[in-house]
C-alpha positions, 0 to 999 in steps of 0.5 A: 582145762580149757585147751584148743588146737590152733594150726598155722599155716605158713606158705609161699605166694606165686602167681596163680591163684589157683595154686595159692588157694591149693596151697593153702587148702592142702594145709589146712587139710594137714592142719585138720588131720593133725586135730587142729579146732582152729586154722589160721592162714597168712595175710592175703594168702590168694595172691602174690604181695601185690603193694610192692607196687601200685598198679591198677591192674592189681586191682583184679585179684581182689574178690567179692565176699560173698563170692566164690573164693569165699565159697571155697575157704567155707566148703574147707571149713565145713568139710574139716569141721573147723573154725578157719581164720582167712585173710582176702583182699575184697572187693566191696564195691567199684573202686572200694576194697579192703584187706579183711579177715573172714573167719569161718564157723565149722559149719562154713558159715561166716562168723564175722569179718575184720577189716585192716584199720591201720593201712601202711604207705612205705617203700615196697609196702604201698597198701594205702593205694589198694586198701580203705581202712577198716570201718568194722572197729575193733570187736573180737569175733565170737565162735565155737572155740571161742571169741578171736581178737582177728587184726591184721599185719600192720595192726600188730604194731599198734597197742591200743588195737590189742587192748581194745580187743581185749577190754572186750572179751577176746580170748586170742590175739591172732594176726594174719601177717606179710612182713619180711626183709626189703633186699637192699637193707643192711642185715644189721637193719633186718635183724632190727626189724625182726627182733621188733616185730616179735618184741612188739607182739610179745609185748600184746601177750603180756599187757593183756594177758592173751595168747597171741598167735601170729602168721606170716607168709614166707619166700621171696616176692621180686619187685616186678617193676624193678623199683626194688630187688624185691621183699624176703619174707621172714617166715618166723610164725609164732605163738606166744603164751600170756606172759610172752613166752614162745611156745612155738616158732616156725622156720624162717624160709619155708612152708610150715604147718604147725598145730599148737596146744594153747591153755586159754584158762591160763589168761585167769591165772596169768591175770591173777598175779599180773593185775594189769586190768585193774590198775589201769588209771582210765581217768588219766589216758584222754591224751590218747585221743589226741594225734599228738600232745604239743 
């Protein structure tokens, strides 16, 4: 068997980012005394969702990696001895960022960086004003519990960026997410959405046989330029075996840290009867190269 602990950590986001790293370093305490090898944390889990709005001044929350936000989540890594998947704003240089996971080794070294490559610009959710797409591809990032597929959010959306993990190598598909319901949606229309969201992750697990480990912040964020009333965040974190099915959710409106058992040999097995990999026509896919097929 070749099982491995993976703690979630689903958190509430103010204002101070002390408190928000407090937060998250008191759970990924919990997570590591509960025997957790592997830690997730949620999509920019240092700061309030700073792209209801676009604002320069936003520009300040973001950090430097290497800097001292990295310092810390690398000291919490070596300190609990576990491999600690974060996701930071960064400043790469004056005027360039990026929304990037960091994953930590047990030793507090870097193990490698994932930096968001599809960027959304939508009502509450004004990202490409803050974030350069990603330039690091898709490569799974190898570690001593294995090779992690990181993406981020709005990757989760995209099925080629979960295949192409996949194709090389990853055991786990992991996204560290912020999504939740914009206020002035219908509830029809918020339930909509939340059965997509988990429709379209399952959906990873099963084309590629991977377990697939999702983290979303929780709480409500208001709109402090009153454009809007504001995003509730839906919580909802899971883990979904390679066939898709749930093998653990969280609640939708509170903190959750949750330590899940995931049997990565499973993905031989599953893949065994369900050849997905084999029977891929790869002569006839050059029409995904394509933006469109007019």
């Amino acid at each position: 068997m070749s099982n491995i602990k993976v703690g979630l950590v689903q958190h509430t986001c103010g204002s101070q980012k002390s408190a928000n790293i407090s937060d998250s370093l008191a759970a990924i305490a919990e997570a590591a005394t509960a025997g957790a090898e592997l830690v997730v944390l949620q999509e920019l889990h240092c700061s309030p969702y700073i792209c209801q709005v676009e604002e320069v001044e936003q520009f300040d929350w973001a950090d430097p990696i290497p800097g001292l936000t990295v310092q810390t989540f690398a000291e919490a890594a070596k300190r609990h001895e576990i491999v600690l998947v974060t996701s930071l704003f960064e400043k790469r240089a004056p005027g360039l960022y990026h929304n990037t996971a960091v994953v930590f080794e047990k030793d507090g070294s870097i193990a490698g960086k994932y930096r968001k490559m599809h960027i959304p610009d939508d009502p509450a959710y004004y990202e490409k004003f803050y974030f350069t797409p990603g330039d690091l591809g898709f490569e799974p990032i190898d570690t001593s519990v294995g090779r992690l597929g990181v993406l981020i959010c709005w990757d989760q959306w995209y099925p080629e960026a979960a295949r192409l993990m996949a194709l090389a190598g990853a055991e786990l598909l992991i996204y560290p997410t912020a999504i939740g319901y914009e206020t002035t949606d219908e509830e029809a229309e918020q339930q909509r959405q939340l059965d997509a969201w988990r429709s379209i992750q399952r959906g990873h697990a099963v084309a590629n046989g991977l377990p697939v480990v999702c983290v979303n912040r929780t709480g409500f964020e208001p709109d402090w330029s009153g454009q809007t009333k504001g995003i509730h965040f839906w919580g909802r974190s899971f883990v979904a075996g390679p066939q898709g099915e749930i093998l653990f959710e969280a609640p939708q409106d509170r903190a959750c840290t949750k330590v899940i058992e995931i049997d990565k040999d499973r993905t031989e097995a599953v893949r065994r009867i369900w050849p997905f990999f084999r029977d891929r026509r790869i002569d006839a896919y050059q029409g995904l190269l394509k933006r469109y097929l007019d």
